[in-house]
TORKEKE-708829 format. One record per residue (C-alpha): residue in three letters; x, z, y. Coordinates in steps of 0.5 Angstrom, whole numbers, padded with zeros to 4 digits, always signed. Example, Ala and Ser with C-alpha at 12.3 -4.5 7.8 and 13.67 -1.06 7.14 Angstrom:
<rs>
ala+0025+0016-0009
ser+0027+0014-0002
</rs>
This chain:
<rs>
unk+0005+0056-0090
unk+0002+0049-0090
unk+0007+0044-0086
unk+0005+0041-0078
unk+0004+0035-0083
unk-0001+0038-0086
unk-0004+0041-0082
unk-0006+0035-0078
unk-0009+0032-0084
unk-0013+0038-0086
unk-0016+0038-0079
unk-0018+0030-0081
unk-0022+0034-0087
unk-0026+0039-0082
unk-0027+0035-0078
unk-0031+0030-0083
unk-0034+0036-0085
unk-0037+0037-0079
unk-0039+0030-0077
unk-0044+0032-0084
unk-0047+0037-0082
unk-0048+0035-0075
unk-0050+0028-0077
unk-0055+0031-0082
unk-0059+0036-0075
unk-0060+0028-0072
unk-0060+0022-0077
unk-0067+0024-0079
unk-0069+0023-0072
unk-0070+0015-0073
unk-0072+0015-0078
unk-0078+0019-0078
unk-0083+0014-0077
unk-0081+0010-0084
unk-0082+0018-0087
unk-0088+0019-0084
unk-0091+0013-0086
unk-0088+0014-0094
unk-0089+0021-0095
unk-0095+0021-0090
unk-0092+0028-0087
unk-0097+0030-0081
unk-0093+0032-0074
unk-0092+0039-0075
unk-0089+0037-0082
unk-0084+0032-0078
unk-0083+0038-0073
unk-0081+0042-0079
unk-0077+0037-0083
unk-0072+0037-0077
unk-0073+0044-0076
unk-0073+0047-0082
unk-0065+0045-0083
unk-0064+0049-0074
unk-0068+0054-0076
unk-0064+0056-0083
unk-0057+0055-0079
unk-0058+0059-0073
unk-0059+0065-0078
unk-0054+0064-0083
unk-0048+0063-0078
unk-0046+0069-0077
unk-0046+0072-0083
unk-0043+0066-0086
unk-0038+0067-0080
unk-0036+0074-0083
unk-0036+0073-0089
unk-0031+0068-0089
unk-0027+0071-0086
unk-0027+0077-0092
unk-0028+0072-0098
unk-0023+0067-0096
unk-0025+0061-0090
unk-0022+0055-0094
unk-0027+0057-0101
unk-0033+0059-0097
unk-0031+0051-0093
unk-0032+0049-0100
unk-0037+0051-0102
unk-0041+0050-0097
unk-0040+0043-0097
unk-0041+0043-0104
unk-0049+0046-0102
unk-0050+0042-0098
unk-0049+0035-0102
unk-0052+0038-0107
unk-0058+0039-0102
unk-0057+0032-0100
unk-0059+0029-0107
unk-0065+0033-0107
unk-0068+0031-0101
unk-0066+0023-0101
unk-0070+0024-0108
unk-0076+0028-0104
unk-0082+0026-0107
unk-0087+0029-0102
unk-0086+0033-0095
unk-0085+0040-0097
unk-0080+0038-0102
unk-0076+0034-0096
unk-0077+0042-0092
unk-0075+0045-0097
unk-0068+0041-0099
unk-0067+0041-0091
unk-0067+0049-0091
unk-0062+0049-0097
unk-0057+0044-0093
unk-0059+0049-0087
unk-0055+0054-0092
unk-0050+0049-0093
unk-0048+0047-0086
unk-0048+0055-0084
unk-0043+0056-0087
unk-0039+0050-0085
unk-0040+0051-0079
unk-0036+0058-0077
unk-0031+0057-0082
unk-0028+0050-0079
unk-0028+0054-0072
unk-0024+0060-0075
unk-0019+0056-0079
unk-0017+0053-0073
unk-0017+0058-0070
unk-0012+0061-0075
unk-0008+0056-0077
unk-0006+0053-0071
unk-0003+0057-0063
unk-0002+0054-0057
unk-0003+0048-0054
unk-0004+0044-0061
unk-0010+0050-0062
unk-0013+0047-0055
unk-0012+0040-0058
unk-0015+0042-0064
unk-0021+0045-0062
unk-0022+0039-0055
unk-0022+0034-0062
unk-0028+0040-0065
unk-0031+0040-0059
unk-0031+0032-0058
unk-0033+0030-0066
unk-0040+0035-0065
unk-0042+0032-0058
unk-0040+0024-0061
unk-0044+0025-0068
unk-0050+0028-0065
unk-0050+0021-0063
unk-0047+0018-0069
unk-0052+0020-0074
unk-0058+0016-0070
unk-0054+0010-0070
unk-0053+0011-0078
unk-0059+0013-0080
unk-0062+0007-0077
unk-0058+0003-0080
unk-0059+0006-0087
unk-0067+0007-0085
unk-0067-0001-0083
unk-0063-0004-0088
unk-0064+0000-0094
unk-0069+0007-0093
unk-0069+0013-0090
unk-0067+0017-0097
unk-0060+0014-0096
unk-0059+0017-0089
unk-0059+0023-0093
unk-0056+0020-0100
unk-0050+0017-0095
unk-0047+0025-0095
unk-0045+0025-0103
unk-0039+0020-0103
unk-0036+0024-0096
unk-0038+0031-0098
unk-0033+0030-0105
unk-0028+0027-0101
unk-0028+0034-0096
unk-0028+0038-0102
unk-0023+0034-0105
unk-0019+0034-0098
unk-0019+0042-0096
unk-0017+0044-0103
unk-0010+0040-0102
unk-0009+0040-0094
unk-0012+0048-0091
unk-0008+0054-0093
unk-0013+0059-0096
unk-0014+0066-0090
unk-0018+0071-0089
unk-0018+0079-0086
unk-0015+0083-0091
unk-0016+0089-0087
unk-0023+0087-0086
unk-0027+0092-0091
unk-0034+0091-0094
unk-0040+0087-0092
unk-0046+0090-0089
unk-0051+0088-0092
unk-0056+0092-0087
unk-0053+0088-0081
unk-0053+0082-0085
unk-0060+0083-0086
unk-0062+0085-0079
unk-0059+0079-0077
unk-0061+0073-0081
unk-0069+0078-0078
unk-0067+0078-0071
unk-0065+0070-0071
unk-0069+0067-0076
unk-0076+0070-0073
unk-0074+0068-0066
unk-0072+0061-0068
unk-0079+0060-0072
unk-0083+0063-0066
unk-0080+0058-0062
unk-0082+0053-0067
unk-0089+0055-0069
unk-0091+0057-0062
unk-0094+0051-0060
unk-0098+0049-0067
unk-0100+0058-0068
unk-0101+0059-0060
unk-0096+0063-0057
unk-0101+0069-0055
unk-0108+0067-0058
unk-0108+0064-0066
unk-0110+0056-0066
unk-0113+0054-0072
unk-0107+0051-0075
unk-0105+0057-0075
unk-0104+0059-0083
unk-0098+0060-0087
unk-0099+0056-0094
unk-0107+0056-0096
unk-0107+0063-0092
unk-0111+0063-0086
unk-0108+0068-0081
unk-0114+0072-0080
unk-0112+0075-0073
unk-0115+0073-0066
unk-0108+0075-0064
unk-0103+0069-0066
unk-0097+0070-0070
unk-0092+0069-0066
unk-0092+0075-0061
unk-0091+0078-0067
unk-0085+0074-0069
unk-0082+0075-0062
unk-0082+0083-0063
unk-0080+0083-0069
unk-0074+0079-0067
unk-0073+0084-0061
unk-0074+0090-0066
unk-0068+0087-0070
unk-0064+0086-0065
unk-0065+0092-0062
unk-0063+0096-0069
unk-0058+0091-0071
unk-0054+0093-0064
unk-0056+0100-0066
unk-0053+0099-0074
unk-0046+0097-0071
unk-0046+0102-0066
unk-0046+0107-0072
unk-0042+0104-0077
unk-0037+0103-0071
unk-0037+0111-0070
unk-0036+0113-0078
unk-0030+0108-0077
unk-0033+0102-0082
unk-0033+0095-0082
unk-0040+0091-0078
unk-0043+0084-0078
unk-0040+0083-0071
unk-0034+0086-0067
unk-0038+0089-0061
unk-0032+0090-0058
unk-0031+0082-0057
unk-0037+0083-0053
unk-0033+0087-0047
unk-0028+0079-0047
unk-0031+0077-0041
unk-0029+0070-0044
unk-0033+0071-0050
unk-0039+0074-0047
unk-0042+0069-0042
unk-0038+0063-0045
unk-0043+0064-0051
unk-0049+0066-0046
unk-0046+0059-0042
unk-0045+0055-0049
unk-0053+0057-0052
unk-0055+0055-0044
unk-0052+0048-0045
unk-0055+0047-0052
unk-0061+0048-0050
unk-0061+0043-0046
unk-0057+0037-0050
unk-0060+0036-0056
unk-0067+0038-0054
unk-0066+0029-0051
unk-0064+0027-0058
unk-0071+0029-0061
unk-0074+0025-0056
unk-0072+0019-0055
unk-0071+0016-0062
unk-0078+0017-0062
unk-0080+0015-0055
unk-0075+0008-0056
unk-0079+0006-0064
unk-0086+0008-0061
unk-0086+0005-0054
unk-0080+0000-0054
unk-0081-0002-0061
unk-0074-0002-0063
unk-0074-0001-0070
unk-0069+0004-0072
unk-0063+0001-0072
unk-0064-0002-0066
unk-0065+0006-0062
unk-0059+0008-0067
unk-0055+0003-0063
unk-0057+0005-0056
unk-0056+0011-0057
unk-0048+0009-0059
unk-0047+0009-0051
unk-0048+0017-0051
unk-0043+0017-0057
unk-0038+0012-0054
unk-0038+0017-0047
unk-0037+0023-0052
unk-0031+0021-0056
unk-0029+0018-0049
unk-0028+0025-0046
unk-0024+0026-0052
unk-0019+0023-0050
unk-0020+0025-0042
unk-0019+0032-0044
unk-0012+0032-0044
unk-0010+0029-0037
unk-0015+0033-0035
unk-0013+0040-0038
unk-0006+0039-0033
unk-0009+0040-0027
unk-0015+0043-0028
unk-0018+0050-0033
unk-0022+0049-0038
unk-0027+0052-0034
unk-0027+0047-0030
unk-0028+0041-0035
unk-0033+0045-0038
unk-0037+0045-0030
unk-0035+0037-0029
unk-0038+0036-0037
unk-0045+0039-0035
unk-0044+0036-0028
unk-0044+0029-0032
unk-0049+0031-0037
unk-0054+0032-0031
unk-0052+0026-0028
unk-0054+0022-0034
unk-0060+0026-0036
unk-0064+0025-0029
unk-0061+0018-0030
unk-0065+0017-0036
unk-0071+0020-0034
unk-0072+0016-0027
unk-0071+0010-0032
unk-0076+0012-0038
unk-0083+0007-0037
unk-0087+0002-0043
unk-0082-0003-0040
unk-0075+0000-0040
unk-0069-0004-0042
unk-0063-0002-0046
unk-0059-0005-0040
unk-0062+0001-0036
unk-0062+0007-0042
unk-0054+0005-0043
unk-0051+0006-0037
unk-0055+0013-0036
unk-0052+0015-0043
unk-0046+0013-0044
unk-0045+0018-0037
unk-0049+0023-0041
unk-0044+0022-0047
unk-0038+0024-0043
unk-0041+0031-0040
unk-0043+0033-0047
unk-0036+0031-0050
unk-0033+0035-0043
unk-0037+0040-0045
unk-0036+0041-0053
unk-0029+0041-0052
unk-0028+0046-0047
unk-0033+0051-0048
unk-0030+0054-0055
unk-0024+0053-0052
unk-0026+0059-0047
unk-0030+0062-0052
unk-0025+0063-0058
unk-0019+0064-0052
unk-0018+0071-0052
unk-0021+0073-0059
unk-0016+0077-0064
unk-0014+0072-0071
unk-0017+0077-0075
unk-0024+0076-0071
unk-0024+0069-0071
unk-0029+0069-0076
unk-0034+0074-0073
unk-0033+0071-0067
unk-0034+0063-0068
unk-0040+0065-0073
unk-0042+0068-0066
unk-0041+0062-0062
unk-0044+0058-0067
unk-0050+0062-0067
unk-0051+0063-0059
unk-0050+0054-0059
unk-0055+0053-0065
unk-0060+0058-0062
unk-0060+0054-0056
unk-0061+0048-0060
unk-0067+0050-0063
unk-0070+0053-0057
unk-0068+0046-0053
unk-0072+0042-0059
unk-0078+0047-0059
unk-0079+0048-0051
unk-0078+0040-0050
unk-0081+0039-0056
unk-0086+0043-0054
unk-0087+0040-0047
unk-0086+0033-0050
unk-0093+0033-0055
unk-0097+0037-0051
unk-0096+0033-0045
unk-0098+0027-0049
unk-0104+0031-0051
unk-0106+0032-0044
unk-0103+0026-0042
unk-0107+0021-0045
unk-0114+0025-0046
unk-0114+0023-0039
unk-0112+0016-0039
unk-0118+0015-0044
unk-0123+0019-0041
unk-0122+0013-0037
unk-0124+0008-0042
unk-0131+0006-0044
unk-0130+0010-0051
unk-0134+0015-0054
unk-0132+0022-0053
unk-0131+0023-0061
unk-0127+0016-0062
unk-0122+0019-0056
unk-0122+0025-0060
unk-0120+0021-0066
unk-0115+0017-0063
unk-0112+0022-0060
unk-0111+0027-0066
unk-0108+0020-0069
unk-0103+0019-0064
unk-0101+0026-0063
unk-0100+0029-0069
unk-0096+0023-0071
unk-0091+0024-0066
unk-0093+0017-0063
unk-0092+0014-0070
unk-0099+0010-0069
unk-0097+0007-0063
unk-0095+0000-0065
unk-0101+0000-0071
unk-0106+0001-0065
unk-0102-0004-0062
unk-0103-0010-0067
unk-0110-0008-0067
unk-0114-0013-0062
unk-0120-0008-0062
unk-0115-0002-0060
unk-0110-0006-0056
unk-0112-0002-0049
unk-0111+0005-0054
unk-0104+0003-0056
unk-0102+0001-0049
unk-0105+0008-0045
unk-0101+0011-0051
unk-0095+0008-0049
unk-0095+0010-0042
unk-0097+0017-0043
unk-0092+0018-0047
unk-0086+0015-0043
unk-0089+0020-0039
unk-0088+0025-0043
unk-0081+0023-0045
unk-0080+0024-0038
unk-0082+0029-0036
unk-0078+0032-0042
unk-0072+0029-0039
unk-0073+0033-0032
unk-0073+0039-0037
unk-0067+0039-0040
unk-0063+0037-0033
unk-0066+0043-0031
unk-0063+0047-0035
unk-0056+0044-0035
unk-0057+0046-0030
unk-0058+0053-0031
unk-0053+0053-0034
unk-0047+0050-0030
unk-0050+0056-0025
unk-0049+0061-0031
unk-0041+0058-0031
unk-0039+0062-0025
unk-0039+0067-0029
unk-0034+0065-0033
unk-0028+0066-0027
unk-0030+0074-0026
unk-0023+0078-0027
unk-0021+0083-0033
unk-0019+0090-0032
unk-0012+0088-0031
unk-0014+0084-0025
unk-0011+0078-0029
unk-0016+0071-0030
unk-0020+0073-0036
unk-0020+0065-0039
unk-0012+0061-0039
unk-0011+0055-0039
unk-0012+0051-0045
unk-0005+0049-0045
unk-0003+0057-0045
unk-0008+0059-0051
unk-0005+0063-0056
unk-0006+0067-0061
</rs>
């Protein structure tokens, strides 16, 4: 049994842990325009170097989250920082765009892993309110450096390359190894009993093929196949696109994942996900609240690092730096959450959280045009910061609330997959909504100008497929200087029109918080106080 010191310490390691891998889904933002212009990526390949790593992570975390808790929290923490610095190198190396997907894939691995198993060390080795801090400082580190890692990839990206942006993990990931070898007590379920491998598998199917329709949907075409639609150099030859087929087969999975559970529940044998924690109310519409919110925050984080260098011209230490006011707010709320929990439920805080990130976010989307200033960007994200960070903090707190010790695992693999999920889907709707709004947006401003239909087409593409990357290199040009400006304006448009998007799903999801007070069988509040949380 490790001393309260040590404890302490030990959360100091998770926590580093975590800022590495939350980091990394956001570091690369800023700096895609240099990748772009080094690798010469095109924009579905800057979509699946940031997709790629959300992809893989949604689908490995529950089964990482159970196997923790069987072959050991603390070993599978460690290894899985270990694959994901390993990861780290071989992405700084990358010589080209496929090299860099596939090293993003594998830190995906990595990072499944970390995730569930820092949430269930938590869980198991702390009780009562030392737990609720713990989680509240959890929360805050994941909501602060998502906005950490554009500033830090900016620096690295401006002063030295975009390859340090991921070369920087090498030195952090050795210290965590190092740290929770020496300061976190090894746990694990010895009741729990072997895995299964078929659930296992039908989960990896049911999230991986959702995340990867989401993504693709809008490159493959979401009922009828587009001309990208290819996988490598196979052309798909179907009029039908791929992605139907994608969703069904997510769909089929899930349907025969519940049913799989359902039957080894009744032979008595062990399964991926306790079904069981599903009749916690807290449990289940916390997840349903917390994949809501996701989708709606790091969808914003996608957009505007892009929207600030293309548009603003702000090189990418500069939009890096702009966006510290959102991770200033977050660690803020950190600080906030335990005066607020005295006199308000973690319900509450996480209501007042979405409330915040609303605020912020139409704030941000009234702000957006060619001519913005960063006076005007920070107030708007520093309010947004102190949402997500309200936010981050409480809702694993009502998640994990009432969820068995030796469950932990299970449950906060399930948590994390439900936020991760709805990061995806917030890059790939928003995403979605971003370029295809850009498309439209600026086919018609040019069709104003005096251009040939095929030279529109042609800087159209250009500006398009390069995720607005382009954009300056028009704008240096006398010739297409009235290009680069229409292009300016059709893409803060865009970003904006994102930027309403996202709010209105927060805004879904604060709606979807009034579940969260329902009352449990006993009559009783089905979530406590954040200072009555025990084990």
């Amino acid at each position: 049994m490790t001393s309260t010191r040590t404890r302490w310490i030990g959360l100091l390691f998770i926590s580093i842990a975590i800022s590495l891998i939350i980091v990394d889904s956001t570091i690369v933002n800023v700096a895609i325009p240099s990748i772009v212009d080094e690798l010469k990526i095109n924009s579905a390949q800057v979509q699946w170097v940031q997709e790629s790593y959300t992809l893989v992570f949604a689908a490995l975390l529950v089964l990482f989250g159970t196997m923790a808790d069987r072959i050991g929290r603390r070993r599978l923490l460690a290894l899985g920082v270990t694959v994901f610095t390993l990861a780290s190198i071989l992405a700084g190396v990358s010589p080209n765009g496929d090299m860099l997907i596939f090293a993003r894939v594998i830190q995906g691995v990595g990072g499944a892993m970390v995730l569930p198993t820092t949430l269930s060390i938590i869980n198991a080795t702390f009780r009562g309110k030392d737990r609720a801090i713990a989680f509240a400082i959890w929360g805050s580190v994941i909501g602060g450096m998502a906005a950490v890692g554009p500033l830090l990839g900016g620096w690295l990206t401006a002063d030295f390359s975009w390859r340090w942006a991921f070369g920087v993990n090498v030195p952090f990931g050795i210290l965590v190894v190092v740290g929770v070898l020496f300061t976190i007590a090894e746990s694990r379920d010895r009741s729990a009993g072997q895995l299964d491998v078929v659930g296992a598998l039908l989960s990896v199917l049911a999230a991986g093929s959702l995340v990867f329709g989401l993504i693709e949907g809008r490159s493959y075409g979401w009922w009828l196949a587009t001309d990208k639609a290819a996988f490598g150099d196979w052309n798909w030859p179907l009029t039908l696109s791929p992605i139907p087929l994608f969703f069904a087969l997510s769909i089929t999975s899930g349907v025969l994942f519940v049913l799989w559970a359902n039957r080894r529940r009744r032979l008595g044998k062990s399964t991926m996900i306790a079904l069981d924690l599903f009749s916690i109310p807290s449990f289940r519409n916390g997840n349903l609240v917390a994949m809501v919110v996701s989708l709606g925050e790091l969808g914003v984080l996608f957009v505007l690092p892009m929207w600030m260098q293309n548009v603003l011209g702000f090189d990418a230490f500069g939009a890096g730096l702009l966006l510290l006011a959102l991770a200033v707010g977050s660690f803020l709320a950190s600080g906030m959450v335990s005066g607020l929990s005295k006199s308000m439920s973690p319900i509450a805080i996480v209501r007042l959280g979405i409330i915040l990130e609303i605020a912020g976010v139409v704030a941000i989307g009234v702000v957006l045009n060619p001519h913005t200033s960063w006076l005007a960007l920070a107030p708007a994200l520093f309010v947004y910061g102190i949402g997500i960070g309200l936010t981050s903090a409480q809702v694993t707190s009502v998640v994990l609330a009432e969820v068995p010790v030796e469950q932990s695992g299970q449950a906060s693999g399930t948590q994390s997959t439900a936020r991760q999920i709805g990061s995806a889907l917030g890059i790939a709707i928003l995403g979605t909504i971003l370029f295809s709004s850009l498309g439209s947006g600026l086919g018609a401003r040019l069709d104003t100008q005096t251009l040939p239909s095929p030279v529109q087409d042609k800087f159209l593409n250009l500006v398009v497929d390069s995720a607005g990357a382009a954009i300056p290199g028009l704008g240096d040009n006398e010739k297409t200087a009235d290009v680069a400006k229409e292009a300016r304006i059709a893409f803060s448009d865009a970003a904006r029109l994102s930027a309403y998007s996202a709010a209105g799903f927060l805004v879904i999801g604060w709606f979807a918080t009034l579940s969260l007070g329902e009352r449990n069988r006993s009559g009783t509040r089905s979530v406590a106080r954040s200072e009555d949380v025990t084990a």
